[in-house]
Backbone as a printed PyTorch tensor [residue, N CA C, xyz], in Angstrom:
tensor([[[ 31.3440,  53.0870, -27.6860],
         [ 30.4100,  54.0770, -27.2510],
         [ 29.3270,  53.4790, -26.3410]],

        [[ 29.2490,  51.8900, -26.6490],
         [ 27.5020,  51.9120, -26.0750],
         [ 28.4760,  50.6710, -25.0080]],

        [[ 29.4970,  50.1080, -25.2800],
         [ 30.4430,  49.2820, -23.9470],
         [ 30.0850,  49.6200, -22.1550]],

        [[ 29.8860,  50.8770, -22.1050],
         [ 29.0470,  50.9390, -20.4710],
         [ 28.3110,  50.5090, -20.5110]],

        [[ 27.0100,  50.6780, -21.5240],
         [ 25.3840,  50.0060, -21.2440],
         [ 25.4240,  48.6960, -21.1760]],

        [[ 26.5120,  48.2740, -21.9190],
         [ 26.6550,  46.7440, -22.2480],
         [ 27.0570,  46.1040, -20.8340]],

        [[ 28.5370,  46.0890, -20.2580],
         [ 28.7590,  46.2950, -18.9620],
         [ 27.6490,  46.3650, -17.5780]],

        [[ 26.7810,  47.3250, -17.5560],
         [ 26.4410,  47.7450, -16.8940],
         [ 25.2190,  46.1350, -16.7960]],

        [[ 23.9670,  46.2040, -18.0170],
         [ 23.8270,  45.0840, -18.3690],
         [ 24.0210,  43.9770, -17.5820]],

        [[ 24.9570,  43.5890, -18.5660],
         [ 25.2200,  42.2810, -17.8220],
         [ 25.8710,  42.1950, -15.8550]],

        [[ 26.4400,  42.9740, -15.4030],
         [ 26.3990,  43.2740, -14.1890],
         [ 25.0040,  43.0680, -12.7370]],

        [[ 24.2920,  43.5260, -14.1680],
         [ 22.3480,  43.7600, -13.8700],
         [ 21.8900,  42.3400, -13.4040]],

        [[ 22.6510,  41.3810, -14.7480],
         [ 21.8070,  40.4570, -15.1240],
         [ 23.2770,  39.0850, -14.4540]],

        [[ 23.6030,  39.4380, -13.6890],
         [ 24.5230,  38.5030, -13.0820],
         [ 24.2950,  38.6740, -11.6510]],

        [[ 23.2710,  39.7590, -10.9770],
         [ 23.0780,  39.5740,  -9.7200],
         [ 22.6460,  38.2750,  -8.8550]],

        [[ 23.0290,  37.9630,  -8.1610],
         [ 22.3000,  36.5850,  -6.7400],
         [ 21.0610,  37.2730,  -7.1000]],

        [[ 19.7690,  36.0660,  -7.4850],
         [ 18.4320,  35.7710,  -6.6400],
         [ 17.9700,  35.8160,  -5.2180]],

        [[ 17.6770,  36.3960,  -4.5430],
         [ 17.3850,  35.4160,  -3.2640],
         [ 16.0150,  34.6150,  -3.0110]],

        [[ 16.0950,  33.7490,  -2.3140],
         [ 14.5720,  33.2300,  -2.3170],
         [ 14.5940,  31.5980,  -3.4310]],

        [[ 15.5290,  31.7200,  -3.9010],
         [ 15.4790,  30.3250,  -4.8870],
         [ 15.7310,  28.8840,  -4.2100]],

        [[ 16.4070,  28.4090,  -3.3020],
         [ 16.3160,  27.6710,  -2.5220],
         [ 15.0510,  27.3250,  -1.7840]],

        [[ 14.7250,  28.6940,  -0.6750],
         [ 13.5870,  28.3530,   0.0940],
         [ 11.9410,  28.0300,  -1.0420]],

        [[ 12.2510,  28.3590,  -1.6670],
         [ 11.1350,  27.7910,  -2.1510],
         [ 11.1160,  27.0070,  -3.1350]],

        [[ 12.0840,  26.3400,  -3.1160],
         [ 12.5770,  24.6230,  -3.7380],
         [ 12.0580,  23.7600,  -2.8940]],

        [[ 13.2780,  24.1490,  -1.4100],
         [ 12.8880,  23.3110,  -0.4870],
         [ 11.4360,  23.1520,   0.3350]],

        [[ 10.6220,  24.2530,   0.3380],
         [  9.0590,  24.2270,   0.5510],
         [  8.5210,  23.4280,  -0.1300]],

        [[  8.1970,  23.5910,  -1.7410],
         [  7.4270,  22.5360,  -3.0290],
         [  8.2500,  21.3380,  -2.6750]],

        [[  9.9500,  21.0630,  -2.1540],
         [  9.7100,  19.4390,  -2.0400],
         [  8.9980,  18.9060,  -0.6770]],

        [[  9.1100,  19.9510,   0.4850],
         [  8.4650,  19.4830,   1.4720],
         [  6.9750,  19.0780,   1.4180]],

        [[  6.6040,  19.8170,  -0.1830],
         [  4.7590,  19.8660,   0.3180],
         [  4.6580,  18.7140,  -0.6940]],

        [[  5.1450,  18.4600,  -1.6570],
         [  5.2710,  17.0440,  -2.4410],
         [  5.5860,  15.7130,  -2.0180]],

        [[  6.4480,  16.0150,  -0.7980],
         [  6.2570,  14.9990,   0.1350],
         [  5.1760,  14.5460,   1.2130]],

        [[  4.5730,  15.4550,   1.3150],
         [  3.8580,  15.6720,   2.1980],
         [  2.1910,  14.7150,   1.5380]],

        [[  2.2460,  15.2150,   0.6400],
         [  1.2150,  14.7300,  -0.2360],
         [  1.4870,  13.4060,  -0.6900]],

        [[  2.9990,  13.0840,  -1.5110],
         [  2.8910,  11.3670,  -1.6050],
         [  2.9300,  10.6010,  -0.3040]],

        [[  2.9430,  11.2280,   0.9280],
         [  2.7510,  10.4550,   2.2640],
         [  1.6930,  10.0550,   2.7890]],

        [[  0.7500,  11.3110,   2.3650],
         [ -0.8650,  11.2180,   3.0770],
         [ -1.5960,  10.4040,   1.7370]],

        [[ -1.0400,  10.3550,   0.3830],
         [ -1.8550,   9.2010,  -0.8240],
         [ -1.9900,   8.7650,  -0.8450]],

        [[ -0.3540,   7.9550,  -0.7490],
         [ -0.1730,   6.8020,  -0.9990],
         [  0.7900,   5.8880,   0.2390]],

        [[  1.4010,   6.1560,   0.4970],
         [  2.0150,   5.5420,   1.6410],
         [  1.5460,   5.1440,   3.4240]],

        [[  0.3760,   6.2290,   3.7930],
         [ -0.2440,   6.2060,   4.7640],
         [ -1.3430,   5.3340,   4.7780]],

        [[ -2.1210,   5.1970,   3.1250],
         [ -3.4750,   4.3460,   2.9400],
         [ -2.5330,   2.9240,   2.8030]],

        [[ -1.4100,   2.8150,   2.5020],
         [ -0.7510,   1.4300,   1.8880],
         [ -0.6200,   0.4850,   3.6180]],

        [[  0.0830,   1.4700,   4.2070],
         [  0.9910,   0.6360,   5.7360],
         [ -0.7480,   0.3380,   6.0980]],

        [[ -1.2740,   1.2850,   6.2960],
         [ -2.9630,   0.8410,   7.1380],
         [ -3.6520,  -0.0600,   6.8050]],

        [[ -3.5590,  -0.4170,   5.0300],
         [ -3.7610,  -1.6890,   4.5370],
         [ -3.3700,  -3.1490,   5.0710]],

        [[ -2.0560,  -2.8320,   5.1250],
         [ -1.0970,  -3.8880,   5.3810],
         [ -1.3020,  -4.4980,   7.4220]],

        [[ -1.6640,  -3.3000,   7.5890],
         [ -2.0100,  -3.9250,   9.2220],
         [ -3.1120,  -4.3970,   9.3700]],

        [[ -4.1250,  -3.8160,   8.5710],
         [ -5.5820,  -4.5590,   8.7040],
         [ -5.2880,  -5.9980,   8.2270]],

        [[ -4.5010,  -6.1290,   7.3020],
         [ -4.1900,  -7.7040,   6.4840],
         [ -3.4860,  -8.0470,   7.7770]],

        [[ -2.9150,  -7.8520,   8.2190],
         [ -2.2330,  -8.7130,   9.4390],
         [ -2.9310,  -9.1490,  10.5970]],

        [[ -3.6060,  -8.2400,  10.9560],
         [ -4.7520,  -8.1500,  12.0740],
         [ -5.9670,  -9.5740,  11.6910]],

        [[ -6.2620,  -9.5460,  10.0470],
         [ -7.0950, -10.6740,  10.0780],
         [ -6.9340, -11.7370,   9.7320]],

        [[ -5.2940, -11.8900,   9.5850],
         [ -4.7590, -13.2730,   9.5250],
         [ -4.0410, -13.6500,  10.7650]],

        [[ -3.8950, -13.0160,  11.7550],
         [ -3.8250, -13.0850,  13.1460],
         [ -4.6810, -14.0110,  13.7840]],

        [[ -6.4860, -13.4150,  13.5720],
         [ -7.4850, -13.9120,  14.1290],
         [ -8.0980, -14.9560,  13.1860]],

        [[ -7.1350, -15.3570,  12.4640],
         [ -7.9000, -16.5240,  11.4990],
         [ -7.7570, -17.6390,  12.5040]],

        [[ -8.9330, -18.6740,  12.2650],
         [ -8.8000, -20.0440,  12.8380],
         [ -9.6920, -21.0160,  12.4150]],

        [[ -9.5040, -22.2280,  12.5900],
         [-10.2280, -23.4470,  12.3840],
         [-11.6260, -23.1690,  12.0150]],

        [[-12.0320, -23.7480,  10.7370],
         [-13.7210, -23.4070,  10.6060],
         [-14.3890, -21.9000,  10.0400]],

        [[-13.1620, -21.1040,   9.7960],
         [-13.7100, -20.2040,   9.4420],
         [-13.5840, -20.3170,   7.9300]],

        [[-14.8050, -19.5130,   7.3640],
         [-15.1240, -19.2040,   6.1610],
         [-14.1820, -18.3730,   5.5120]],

        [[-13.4750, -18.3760,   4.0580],
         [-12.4970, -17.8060,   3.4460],
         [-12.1310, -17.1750,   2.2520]],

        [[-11.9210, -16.5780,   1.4100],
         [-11.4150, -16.1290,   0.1670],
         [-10.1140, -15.4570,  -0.0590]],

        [[ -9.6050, -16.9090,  -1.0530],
         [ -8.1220, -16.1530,  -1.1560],
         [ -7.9610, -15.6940,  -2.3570]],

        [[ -6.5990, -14.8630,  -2.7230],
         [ -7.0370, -13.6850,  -3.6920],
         [ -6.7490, -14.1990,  -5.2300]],

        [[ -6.9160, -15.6170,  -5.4760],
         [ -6.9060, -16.1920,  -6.5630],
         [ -8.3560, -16.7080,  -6.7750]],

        [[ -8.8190, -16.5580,  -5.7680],
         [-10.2910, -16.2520,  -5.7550],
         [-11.4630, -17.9190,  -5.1250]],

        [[-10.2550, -18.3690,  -4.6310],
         [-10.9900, -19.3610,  -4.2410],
         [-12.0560, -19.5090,  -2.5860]],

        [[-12.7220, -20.5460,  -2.7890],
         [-13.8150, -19.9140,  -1.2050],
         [-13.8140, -21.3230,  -0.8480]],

        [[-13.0650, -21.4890,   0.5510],
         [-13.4080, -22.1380,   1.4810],
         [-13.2120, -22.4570,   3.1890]],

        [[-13.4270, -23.1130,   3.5080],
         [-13.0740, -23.1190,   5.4050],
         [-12.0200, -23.7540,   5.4430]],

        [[-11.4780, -23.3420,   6.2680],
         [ -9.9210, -23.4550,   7.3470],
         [-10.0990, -24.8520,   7.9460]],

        [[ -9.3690, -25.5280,   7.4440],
         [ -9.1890, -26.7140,   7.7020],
         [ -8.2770, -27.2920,   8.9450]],

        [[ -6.9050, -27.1490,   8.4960],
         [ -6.1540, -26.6350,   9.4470],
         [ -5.1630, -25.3210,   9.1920]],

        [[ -4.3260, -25.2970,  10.1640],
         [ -3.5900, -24.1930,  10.6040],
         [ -2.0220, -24.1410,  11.0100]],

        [[ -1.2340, -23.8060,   9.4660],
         [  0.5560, -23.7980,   9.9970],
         [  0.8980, -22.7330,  10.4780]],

        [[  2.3010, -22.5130,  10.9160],
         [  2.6970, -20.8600,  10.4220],
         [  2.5920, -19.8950,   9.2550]],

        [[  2.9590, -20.5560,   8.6230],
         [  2.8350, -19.7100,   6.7370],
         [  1.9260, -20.3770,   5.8440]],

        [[  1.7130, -21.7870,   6.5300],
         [  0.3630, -22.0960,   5.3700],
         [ -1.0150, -23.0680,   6.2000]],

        [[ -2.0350, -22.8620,   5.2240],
         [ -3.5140, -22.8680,   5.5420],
         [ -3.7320, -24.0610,   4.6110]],

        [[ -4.8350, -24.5400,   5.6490],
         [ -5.3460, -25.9950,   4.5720],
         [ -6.7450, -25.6250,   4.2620]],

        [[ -7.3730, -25.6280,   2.9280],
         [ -8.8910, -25.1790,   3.1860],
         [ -9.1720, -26.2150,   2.4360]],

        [[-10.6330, -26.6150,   2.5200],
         [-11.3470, -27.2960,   2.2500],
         [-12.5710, -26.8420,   1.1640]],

        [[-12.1540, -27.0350,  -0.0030],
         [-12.8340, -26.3760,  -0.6830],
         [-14.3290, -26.9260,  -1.3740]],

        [[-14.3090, -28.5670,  -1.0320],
         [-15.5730, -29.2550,  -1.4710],
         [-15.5160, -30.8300,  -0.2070]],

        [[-16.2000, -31.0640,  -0.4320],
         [-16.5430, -32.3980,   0.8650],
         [-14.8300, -33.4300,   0.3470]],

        [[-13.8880, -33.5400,   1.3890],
         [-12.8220, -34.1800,   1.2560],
         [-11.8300, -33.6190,   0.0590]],

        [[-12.3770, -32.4710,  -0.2550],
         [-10.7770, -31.9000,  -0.8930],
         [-10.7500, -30.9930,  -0.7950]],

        [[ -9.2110, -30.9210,  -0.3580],
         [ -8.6540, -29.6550,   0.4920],
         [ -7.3870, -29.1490,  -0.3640]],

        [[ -7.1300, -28.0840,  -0.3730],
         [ -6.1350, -27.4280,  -1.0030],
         [ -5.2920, -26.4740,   0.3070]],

        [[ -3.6510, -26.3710,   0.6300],
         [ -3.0260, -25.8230,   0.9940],
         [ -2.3120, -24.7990,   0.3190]],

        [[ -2.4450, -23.4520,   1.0770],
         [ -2.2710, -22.1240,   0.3370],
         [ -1.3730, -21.3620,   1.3630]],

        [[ -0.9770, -20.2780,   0.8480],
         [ -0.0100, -19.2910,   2.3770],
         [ -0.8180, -18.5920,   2.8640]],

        [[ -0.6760, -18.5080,   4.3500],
         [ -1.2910, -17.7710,   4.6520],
         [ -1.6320, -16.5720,   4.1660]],

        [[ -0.3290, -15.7550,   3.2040],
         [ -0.7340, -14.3780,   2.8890],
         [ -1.9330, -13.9380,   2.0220]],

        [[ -2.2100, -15.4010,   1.2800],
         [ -2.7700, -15.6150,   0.2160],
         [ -4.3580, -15.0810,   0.4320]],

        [[ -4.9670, -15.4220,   1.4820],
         [ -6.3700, -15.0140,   2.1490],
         [ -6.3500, -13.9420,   2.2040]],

        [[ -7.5470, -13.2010,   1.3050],
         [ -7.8330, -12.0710,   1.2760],
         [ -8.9110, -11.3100,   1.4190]],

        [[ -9.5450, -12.4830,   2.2350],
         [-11.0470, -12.0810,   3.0020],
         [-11.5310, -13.1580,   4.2780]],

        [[-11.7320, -12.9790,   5.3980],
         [-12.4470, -13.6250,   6.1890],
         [-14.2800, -13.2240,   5.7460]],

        [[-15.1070, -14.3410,   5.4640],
         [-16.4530, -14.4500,   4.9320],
         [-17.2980, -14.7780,   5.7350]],

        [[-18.6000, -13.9370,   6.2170],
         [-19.3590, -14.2840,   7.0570],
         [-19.7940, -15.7250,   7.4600]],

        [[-20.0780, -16.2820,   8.2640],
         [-20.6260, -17.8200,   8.6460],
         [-21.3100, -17.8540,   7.6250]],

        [[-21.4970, -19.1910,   7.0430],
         [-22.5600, -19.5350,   6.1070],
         [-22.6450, -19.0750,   4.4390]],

        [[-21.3690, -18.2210,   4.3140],
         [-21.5240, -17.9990,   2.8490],
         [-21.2660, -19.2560,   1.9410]],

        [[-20.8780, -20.1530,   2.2430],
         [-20.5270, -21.4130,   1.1940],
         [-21.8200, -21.9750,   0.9340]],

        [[-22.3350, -22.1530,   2.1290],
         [-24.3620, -22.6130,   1.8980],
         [-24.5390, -21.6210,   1.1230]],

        [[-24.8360, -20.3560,   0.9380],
         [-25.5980, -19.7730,  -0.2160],
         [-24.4660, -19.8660,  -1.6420]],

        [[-23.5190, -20.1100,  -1.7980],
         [-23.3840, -20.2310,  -2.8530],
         [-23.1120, -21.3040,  -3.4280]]])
């Protein structure tokens, strides 16, 4: 007796959506969009400023590398740096390792 309603029903409830895709593919476009401008755009801009000031590193300049040590550029390889961290001792580090060029004169004040 009630086999049409039933039928009918599920017929109802088996129709295509439309619209379920496009707005999948929108929320992943805008989720991308957002881990690009977070995190990936502040990261590369990082990474060029770090390049840019180990570029212009040279002889005599003041230093901090990111194990936290402070001293002047002694000499100068391709991949590694000699600094001078107290009168005649010098320690060699990689270049990547420098993680600050330090105004003239910070070793006198500290």
């Amino acid at each position: 007796m009630f086999e049409f309603l039933i039928r009918e029903a599920q017929a109802q409830g088996a129709a295509p959506q439309g619209g379920g895709g496009t707005s999948l593919l929108i929320m992943m476009v805008v989720f991308f969009a957002i881990f690009y401008f977070m995190i990936i755009r502040p990261q590369s801009k990082q990474a060029k400023d770090h390049k840019k000031m180990l570029e212009g590193l040279g002889k005599g300049d003041e230093v901090m590398t990111s194990g936290g040590l402070l001293g002047r550029v002694s000499k100068m390889g391709d991949n590694f740096v000699t600094i001078e961290i107290a009168a005649e001792v010098e320690v060699k580090v990689q270049k990547s390792a420098i993680s600050a060029v330090l105004p003239k004169g910070t070793m006198k004040n500290s």
